[in-house]
C-alpha positions, 0 to 999 in steps of 0.5 A, spaced: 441 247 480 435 249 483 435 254 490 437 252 497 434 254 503 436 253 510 431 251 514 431 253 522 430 246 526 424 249 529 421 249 524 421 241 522 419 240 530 413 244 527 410 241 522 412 234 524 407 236 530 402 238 525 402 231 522 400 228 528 394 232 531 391 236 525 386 233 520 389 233 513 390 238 509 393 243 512 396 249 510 401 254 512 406 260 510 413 259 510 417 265 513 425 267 512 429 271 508 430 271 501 437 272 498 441 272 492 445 266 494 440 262 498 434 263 502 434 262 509 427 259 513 426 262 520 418 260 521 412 256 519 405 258 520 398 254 519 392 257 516 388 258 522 381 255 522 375 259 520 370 260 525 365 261 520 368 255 515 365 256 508 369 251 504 367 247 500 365 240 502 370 234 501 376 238 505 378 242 499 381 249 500 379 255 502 384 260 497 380 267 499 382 265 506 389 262 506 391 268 502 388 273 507 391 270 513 398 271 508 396 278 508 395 279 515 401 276 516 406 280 512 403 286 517 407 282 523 414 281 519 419 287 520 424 289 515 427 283 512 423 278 514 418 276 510 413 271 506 417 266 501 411 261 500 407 255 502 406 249 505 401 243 505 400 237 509 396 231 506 397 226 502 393 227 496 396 225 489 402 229 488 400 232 481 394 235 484 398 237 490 403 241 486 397 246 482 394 247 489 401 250 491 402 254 485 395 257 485 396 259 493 403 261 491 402 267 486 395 269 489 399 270 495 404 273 492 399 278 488 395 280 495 401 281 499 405 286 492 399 290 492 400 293 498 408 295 498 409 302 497 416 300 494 418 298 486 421 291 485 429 292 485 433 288 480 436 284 484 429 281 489 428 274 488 421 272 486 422 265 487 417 262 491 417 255 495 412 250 496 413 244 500 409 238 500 409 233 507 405 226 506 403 226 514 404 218 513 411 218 510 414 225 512 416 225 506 417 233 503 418 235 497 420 242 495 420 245 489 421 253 487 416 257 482 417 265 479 411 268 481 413 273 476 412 269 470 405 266 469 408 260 464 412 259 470 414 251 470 416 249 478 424 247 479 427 242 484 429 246 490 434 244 496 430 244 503 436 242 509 434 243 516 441 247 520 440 247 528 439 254 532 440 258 525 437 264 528 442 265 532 447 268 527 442 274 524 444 281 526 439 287 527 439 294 525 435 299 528 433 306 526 428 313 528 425 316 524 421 323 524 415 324 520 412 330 517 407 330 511 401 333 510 396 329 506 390 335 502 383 331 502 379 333 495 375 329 496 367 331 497 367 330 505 372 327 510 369 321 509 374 315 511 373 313 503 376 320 502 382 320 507 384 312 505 384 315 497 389 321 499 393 318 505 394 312 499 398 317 493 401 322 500 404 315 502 406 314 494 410 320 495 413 320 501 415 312 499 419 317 493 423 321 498 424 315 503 426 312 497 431 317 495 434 318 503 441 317 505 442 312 509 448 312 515 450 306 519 453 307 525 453 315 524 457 313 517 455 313 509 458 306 507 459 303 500 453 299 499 458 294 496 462 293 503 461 287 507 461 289 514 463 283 517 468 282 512 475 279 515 470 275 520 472 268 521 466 266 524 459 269 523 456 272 529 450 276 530 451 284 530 447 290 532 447 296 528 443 303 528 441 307 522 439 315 521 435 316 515 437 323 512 431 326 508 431 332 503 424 336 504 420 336 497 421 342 493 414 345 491 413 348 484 410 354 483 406 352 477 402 346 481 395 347 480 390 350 486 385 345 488 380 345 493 381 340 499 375 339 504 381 337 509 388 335 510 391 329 514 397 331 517 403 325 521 408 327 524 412 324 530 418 319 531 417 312 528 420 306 531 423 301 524 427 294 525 430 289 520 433 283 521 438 281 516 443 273 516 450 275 517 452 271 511 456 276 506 452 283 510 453 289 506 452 296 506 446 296 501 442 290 502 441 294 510 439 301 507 433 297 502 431 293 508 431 298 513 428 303 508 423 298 505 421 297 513 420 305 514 415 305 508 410 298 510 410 299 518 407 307 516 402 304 511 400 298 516 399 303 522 394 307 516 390 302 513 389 298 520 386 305 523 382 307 515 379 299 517 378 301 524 374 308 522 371 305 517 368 300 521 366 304 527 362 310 521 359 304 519 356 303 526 355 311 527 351 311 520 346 306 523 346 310 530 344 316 527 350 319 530 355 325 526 362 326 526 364 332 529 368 338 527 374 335 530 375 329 532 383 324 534 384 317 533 390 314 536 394 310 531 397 303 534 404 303 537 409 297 535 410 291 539 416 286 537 416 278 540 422 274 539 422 267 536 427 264 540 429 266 547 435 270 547 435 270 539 435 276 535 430 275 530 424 279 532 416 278 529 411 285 531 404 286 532 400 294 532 396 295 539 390 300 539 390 304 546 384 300 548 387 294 547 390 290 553 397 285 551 393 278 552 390 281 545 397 281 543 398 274 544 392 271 542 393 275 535 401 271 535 398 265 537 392 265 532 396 268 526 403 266 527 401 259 532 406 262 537 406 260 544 407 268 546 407 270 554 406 277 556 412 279 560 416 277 553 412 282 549 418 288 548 413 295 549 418 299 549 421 301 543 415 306 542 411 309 547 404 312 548 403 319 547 398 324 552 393 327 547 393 334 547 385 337 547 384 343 543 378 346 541 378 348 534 375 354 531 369 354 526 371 358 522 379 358 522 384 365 519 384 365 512 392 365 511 393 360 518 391 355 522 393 355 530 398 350 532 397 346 539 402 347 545 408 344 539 404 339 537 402 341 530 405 346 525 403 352 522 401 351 514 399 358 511 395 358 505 390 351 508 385 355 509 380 349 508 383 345 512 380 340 516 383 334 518 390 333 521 393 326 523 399 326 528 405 321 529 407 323 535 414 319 540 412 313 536 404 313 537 400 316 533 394 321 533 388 323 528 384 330 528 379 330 523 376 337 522 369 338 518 368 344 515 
């Protein structure tokens, strides 16, 4: 028997709608929770429409672009949440149809993997959906592909619409405080150079978030124990997580090597999961929430990486040149729920310059949400006041000074140059040339 999903109603309304005021084909990202025992599907998004549409003639479709837009999307999704697969409207021959869908299922599947900075766990599920709706009939027909195997062959799957099903999930809410420092061996602090070594930090960090103990509710539970075990009724529940992490034993053979510059986070970082409260166990809530730790920060890096890079694209055409010392503020953390007065959350990053009429032009053209400013949730992560300092040209040989409490004393960096600072949940960037 193949795999269930349990489908909010909202979502049928959704691509009902699709059918009647889009010109077929559409395509879509189906978004939800994968579990052992079933699979539930909160959200459906259409693949926007390309301003600058190179596909080909003849309505055939652009998988480069519908694989990007999957990959933007996962940038949204909190802990818990994620892509399960694809949909598509038309009403095409139904043997074409299903090659279209596995081709954009493990393509999407493949962007999104490489940038995780987790290894698989045995027990994930690496079954996909895709959905085909013929706009005429509403006809759906579901079937599942493993997009871990190439010779995958699809299996029938069970797809069954539940009202108000996002009214049972639970949150779990977890502060972390950062401190790494990432040396840059490269030749220069150019952004290649920063993107290369702030990569294998995190892959490091990754290991000690990884190897954290996770504590629910002040407390170090079994991860077998079900926590709404006993319950008569699934209902929502709200718990906070406290990440506890070792420091990194440095050993005393590793070699010296020459750095041009080191990026340096620290601070507070807001991290949420939302879990269905079906059978919720202690384990599955500390590998989501680690899991959501490790893709907010590498999302806030490679959105700012992407942002330097364009703007040392711009400076090289104007003829301008980095300075010794420069900051950068990474984005805060902005959550919108899907249904008014549910649980379930989705999130989008704000730079310092940008106003939240961005935020909701990003929902509605990622996402297809209707999103209103005052249902933005700003506060989780507040903006911090960048402190100014000059930084010597040529710093003390054994230290480097630290700002008002803002940035640690690192003896033995004598070349260093670039600091990045997380600080109360916003982030900022010092970049020192030598």
């Amino acid at each position: 028997m193949g795999r269930g999903y349990i489908v909010d109603d909202a979502v049928k309304e959704y691509l009902s709608k699709l059918c009647d005021q889009h010109a077929v084909p559409v395509t879509g990202l189906l978004i939800g929770q994968s579990l052992p025992q079933r699979d539930f599907v909160v959200l459906a998004a259409r693949t926007p429409d390309r301003g600058d549409s190179t596909s080909a003639a003849g309505g055939s479709l652009d998988k480069e672009w519908v694989t990007e837009h999957a990959r933007q999307v996962s940038r949204m999704l909190p802990g818990g949440v994620s892509v399960l697969g694809v949909f598509i409207i038309t009403d095409s021959d139904d043997k074409e149809t299903l090659t279209t869908l596995r081709q954009l299922a493990f393509a999407v599947d493949k962007l999104i993997s490489s940038d995780c900075l987790w290894t698989p766990a045995d027990d994930d599920v690496t079954d996909w959906v895709t959905l085909h709706v013929n706009p005429k009939t509403r006809k759906t027909v579901c079937r599942t592909f493993d997009v871990k195997d190439p010779k995958s062959a699809a299996k029938p799957a069970d797809w069954k619409y539940q009202a108000s099903m996002c009214s049972s999930w639970s949150t779990v809410s977890c502060s972390l405080n950062m401190d790494m420092l990432v040396p840059l061996t490269g030749s220069r602090a150019s952004t290649e150079t920063m993107e290369a070594n702030l990569k294998e930090g995190l892959q490091e960090w990754a290991q000690q978030i990884h190897t954290a103990v996770c504590l629910i509710d002040g407390k170090k539970l079994p991860k077998e124990l079900e926590l709404n075990a006993g319950q008569k009724k699934i209902k929502k529940q709200t718990f906070t997580a406290q990440l506890l992490i070792s420091p990194v034993e440095k050993s005393s053979i590793n070699p010296v090597q020459r750095c041009e510059g080191s990026l340096w986070l620290g601070g507070a970082v807001h991290s949420r999961a939302y879990l269905h409260s079906n059978r919720l166990k202690a384990g599955l809530i500390e590998k989501l929430l680690k899991r959501d730790v490790l893709s907010t920060v590498a999302t806030r890096a490679q959105l700012l990486l992407e942002d330097l890079q364009q703007s040392e694209t711009e400076s090289r055409g104007s003829g301008t040149h980095r300075q010794h010392t420069e900051q950068f503020i990474f984005p805060c953390r902005i959550f919108f729920p899907l249904r008014e007065s549910r649980p379930v959350c989705v999130c989008d990053y704000r730079f310092s310059d940008e106003d939240q009429s961005e935020l909701t032009d990003r929902l509605k053209e990622m996402l297809d949400i209707d999103a209103l400013e005052e249902d933005l949730i700003t506060n989780q992560e507040t903006q911090s006041e960048i402190v100014e300092e000059e930084v010597p040209a040529e710093p003390a040989a054994e230290t480097v000074e630290a700002p008002q409490q803002k940035r640690k004393n690192y003896a033995g960096v004598a070349m260093a140059t670039a600091v990045a600072l997380l600080a109360t949940a916003a982030s900022m960037l010092y970049l020192n040339d030598v």
